[in-house]
C-alpha positions as a Markdown table, in Angstrom:
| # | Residue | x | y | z |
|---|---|---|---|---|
| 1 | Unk | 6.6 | -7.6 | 23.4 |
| 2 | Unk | 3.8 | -8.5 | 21.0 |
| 3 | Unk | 5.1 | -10.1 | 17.6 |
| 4 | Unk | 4.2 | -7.9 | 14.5 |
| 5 | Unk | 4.7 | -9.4 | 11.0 |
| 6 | Unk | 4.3 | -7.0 | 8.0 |
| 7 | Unk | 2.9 | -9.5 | 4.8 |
| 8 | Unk | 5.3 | -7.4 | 2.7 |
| 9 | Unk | 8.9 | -6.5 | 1.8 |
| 10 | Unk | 8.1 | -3.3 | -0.3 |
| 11 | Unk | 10.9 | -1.0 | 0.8 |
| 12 | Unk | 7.8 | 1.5 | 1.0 |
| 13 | Unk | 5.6 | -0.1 | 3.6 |
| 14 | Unk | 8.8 | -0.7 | 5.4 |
| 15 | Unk | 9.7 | 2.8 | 5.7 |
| 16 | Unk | 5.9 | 4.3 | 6.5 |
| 17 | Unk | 6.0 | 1.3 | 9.2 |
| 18 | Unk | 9.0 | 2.1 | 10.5 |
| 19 | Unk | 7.3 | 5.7 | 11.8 |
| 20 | Unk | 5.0 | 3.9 | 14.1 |
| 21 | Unk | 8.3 | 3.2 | 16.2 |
| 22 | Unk | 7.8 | -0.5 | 17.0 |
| 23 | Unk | 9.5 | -3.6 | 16.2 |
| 24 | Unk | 8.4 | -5.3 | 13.0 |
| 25 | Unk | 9.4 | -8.4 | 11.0 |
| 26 | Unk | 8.4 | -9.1 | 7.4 |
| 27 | Unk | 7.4 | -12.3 | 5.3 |
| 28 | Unk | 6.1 | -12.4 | 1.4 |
| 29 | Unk | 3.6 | -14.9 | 1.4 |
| 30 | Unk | 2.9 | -16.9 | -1.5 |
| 31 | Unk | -0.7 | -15.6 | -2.8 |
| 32 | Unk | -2.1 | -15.5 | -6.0 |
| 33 | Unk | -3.1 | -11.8 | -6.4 |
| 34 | Unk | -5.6 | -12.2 | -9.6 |
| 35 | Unk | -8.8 | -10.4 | -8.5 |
| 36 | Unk | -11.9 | -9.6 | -10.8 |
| 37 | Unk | -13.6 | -7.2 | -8.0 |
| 38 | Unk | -13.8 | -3.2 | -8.3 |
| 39 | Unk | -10.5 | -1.9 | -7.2 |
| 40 | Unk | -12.2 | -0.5 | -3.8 |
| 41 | Unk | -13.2 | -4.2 | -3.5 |
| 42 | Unk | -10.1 | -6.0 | -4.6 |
| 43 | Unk | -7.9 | -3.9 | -2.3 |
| 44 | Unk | -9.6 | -5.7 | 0.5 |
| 45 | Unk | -9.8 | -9.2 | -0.5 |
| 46 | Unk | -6.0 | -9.2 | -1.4 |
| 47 | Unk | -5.0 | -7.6 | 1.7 |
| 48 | Unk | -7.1 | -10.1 | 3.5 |
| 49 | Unk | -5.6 | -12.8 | 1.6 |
| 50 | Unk | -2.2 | -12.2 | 2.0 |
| 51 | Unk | -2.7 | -11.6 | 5.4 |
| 52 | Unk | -4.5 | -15.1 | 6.1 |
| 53 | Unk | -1.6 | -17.0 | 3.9 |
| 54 | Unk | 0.5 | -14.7 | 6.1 |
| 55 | Unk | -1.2 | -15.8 | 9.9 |
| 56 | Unk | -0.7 | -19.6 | 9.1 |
| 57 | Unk | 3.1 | -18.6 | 9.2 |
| 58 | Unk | 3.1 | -16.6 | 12.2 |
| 59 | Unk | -0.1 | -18.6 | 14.4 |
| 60 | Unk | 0.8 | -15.8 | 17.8 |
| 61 | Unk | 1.1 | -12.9 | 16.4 |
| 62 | Unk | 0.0 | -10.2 | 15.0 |
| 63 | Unk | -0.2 | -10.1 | 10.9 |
| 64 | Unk | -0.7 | -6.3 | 8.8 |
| 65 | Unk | -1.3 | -6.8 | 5.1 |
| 66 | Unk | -2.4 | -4.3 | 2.3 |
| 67 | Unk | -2.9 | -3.8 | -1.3 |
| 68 | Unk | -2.7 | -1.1 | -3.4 |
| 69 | Unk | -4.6 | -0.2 | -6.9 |
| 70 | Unk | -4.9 | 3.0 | -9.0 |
| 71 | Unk | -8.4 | 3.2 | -10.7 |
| 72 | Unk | -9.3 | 5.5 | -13.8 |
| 73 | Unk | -13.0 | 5.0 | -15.0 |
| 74 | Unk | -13.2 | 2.4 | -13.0 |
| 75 | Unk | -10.6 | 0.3 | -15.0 |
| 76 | Unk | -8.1 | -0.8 | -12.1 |
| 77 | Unk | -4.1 | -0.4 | -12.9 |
| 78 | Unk | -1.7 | -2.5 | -10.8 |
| 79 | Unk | 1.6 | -2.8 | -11.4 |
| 80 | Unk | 2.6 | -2.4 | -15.5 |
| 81 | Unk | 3.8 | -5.6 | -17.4 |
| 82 | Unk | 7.3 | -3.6 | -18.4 |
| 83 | Unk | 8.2 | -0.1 | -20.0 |
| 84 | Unk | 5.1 | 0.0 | -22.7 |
| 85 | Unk | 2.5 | -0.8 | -20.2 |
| 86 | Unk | 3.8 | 2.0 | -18.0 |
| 87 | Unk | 3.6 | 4.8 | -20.7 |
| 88 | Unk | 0.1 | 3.1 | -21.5 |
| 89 | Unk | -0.9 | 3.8 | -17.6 |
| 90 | Unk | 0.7 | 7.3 | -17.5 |
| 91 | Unk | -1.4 | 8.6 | -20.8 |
| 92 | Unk | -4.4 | 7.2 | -19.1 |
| 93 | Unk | -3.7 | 9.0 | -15.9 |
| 94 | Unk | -2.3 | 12.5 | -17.9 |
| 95 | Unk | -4.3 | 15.7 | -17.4 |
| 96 | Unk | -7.2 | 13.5 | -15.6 |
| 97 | Unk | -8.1 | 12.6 | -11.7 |
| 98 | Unk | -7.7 | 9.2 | -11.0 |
| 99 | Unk | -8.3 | 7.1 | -7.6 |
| 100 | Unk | -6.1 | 5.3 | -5.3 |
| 101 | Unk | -7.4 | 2.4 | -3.4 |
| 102 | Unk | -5.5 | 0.8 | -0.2 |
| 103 | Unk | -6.9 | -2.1 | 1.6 |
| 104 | Unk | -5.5 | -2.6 | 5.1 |
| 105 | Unk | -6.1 | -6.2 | 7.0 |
| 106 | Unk | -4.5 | -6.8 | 10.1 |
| 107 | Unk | -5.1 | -10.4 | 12.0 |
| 108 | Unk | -4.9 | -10.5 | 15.7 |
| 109 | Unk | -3.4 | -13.8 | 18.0 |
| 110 | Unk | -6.7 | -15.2 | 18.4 |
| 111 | Unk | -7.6 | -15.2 | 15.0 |
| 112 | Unk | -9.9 | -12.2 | 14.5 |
| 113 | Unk | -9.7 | -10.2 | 11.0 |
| 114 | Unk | -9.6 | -6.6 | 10.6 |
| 115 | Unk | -10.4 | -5.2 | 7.2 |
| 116 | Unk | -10.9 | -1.7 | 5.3 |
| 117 | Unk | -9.6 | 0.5 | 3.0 |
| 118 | Unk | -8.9 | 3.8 | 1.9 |
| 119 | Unk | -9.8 | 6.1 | -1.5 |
| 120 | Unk | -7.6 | 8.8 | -2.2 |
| 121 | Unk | -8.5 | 11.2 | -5.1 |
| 122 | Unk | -5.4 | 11.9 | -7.1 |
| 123 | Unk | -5.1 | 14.9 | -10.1 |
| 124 | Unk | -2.6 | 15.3 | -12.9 |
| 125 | Unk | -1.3 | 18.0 | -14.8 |
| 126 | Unk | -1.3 | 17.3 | -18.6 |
| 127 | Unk | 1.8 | 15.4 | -18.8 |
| 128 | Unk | 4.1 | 15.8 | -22.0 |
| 129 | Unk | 5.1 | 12.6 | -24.4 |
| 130 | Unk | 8.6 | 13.2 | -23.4 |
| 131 | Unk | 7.9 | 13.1 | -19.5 |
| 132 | Unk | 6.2 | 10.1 | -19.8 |
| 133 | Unk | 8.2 | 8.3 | -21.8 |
| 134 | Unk | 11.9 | 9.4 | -19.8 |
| 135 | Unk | 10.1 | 8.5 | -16.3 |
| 136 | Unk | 9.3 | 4.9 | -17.8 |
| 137 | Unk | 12.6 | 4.6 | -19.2 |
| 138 | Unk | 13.8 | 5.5 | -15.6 |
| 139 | Unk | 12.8 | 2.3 | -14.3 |
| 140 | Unk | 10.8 | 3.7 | -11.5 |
| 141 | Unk | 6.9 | 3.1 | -12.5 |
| 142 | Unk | 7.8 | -0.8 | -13.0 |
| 143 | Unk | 6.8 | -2.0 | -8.9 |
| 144 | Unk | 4.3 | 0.4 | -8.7 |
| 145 | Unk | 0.9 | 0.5 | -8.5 |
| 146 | Unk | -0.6 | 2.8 | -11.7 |
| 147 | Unk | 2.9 | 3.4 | -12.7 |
| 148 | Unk | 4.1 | 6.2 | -10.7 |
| 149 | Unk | 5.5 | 7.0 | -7.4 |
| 150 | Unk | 4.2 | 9.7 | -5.1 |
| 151 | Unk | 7.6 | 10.2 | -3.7 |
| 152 | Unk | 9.4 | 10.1 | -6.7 |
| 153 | Unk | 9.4 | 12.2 | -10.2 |
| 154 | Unk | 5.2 | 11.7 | -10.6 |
| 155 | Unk | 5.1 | 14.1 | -7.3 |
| 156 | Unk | 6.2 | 17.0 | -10.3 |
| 157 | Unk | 3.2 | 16.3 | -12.0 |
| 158 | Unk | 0.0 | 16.5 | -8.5 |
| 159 | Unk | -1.8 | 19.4 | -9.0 |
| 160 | Unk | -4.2 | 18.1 | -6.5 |
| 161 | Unk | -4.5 | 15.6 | -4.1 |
| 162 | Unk | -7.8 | 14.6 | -2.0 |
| 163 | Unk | -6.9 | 12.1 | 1.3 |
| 164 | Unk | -4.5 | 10.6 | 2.6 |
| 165 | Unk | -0.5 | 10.5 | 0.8 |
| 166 | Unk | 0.6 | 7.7 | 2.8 |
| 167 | Unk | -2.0 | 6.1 | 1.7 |
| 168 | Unk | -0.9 | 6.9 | -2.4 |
| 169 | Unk | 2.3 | 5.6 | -1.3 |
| 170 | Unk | 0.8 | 2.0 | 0.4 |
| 171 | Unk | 0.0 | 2.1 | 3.6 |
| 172 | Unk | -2.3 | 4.7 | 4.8 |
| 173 | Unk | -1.1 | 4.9 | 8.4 |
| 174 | Unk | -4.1 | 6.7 | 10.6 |
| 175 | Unk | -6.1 | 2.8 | 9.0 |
| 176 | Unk | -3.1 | 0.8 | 10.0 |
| 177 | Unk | -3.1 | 2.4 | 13.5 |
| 178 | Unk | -7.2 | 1.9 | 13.7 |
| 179 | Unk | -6.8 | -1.5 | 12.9 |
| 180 | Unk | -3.8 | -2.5 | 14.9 |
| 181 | Unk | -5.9 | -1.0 | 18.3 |
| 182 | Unk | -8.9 | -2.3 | 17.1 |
| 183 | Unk | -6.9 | -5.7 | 17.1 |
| 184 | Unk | -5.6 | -5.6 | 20.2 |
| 185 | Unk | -2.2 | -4.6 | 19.8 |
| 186 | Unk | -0.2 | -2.8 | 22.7 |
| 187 | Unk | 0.9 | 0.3 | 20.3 |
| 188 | Unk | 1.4 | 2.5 | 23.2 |
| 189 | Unk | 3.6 | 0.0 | 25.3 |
| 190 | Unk | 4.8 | -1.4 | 21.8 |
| 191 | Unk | 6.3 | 2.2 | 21.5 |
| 192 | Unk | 8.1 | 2.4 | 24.8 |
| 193 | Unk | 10.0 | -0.8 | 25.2 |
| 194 | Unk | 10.8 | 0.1 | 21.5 |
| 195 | Unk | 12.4 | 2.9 | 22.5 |
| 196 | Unk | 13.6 | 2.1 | 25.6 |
| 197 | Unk | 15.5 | -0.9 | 23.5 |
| 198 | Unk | 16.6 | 1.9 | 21.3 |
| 199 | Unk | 17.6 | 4.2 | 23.3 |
């Protein structure tokens, strides 16, 4: 069965992975994930690099890497700082549409690099003080890129959203499957000794 290794331990990715039914094993390379580039570019460097530090690791198989970042104005939000950088995010996002960016890389066996990326248009409601400031007290907004969690409390406050959600959450799965084929990977027979393994 073909070796997959997911450059990630977000519990997230892990659980959007886990729908593609195929064995998986994850590492957390050590990148440095500074990037100047427009958040539609940045997305795809970073993936790209923490799937290269990941393939030096892992030489036969194959490596899937991505990055996430929220852009408003064209000002890019990763993850906050702490608490006060979160509510500072959250204002900026309040009442406004903002975009997601996910950049996908996925390395085959031999060596040959995949890379795009996805831009999902996300709106939000006008967002009261008091909303902002519980859900960054809650902890929640602190590993996440722009703050907020589609999956979590921030869903309360999408009035509209324009592509894909998995890709919101980090991992846009239709790209991921693109990739992985384009790559060379066996999904289909992937799928069925899963199962059959499973079952």
């Amino acid at each position: 069965m073909s070796r997959l290794i997911l450059a990630s331990r977000s519990p997230r990715r892990l659980e959007l992975l886990t729908r593609f039914g195929v064995p998986f094993e994850t590492f957390v390379p050590d990148v440095d994930e500074s990037c100047d580039l427009p958040a539609a570019e940045a997305v795809e460097s970073l993936s790209r690099r923490k799937a290269l530090a990941t393939s030096s690791s892992f030489p036969d198989a194959f490596i899937l890497a991505a990055d996430t970042l929220v852009s408003v104005d064209g000002v890019s939000l990763g993850k906050p700082s702490g608490r006060e950088d979160a509510v500072r995010m959250l204002r900026l996002l309040s009442g406004r549409t903002h975009q997601v960016f996910t950049g996908v890389t996925v390395i085959s066996p031999s060596g040959s690099v995949f890379t795009s990326s996805d831009r999902t248009d996300v709106t939000f409601c006008e967002v009261p003080e008091e909303e902002i400031l519980s859900y960054a007290a809650s902890g929640e907004p602190l590993d996440k890129a722009g703050s907020y969690a589609l999956q979590g409390r921030a869903s309360l406050w999408i009035t509209r959203l324009d592509g894909c959600d998995t890709s919101v959450i980090g991992l846009p799965l239709y790209l991921v499957r693109k990739l992985l084929i384009s790559a060379g990977y066996p999904l289909a027979a992937a799928q069925r000794q899963y199962f059959c393994i499973k079952g």
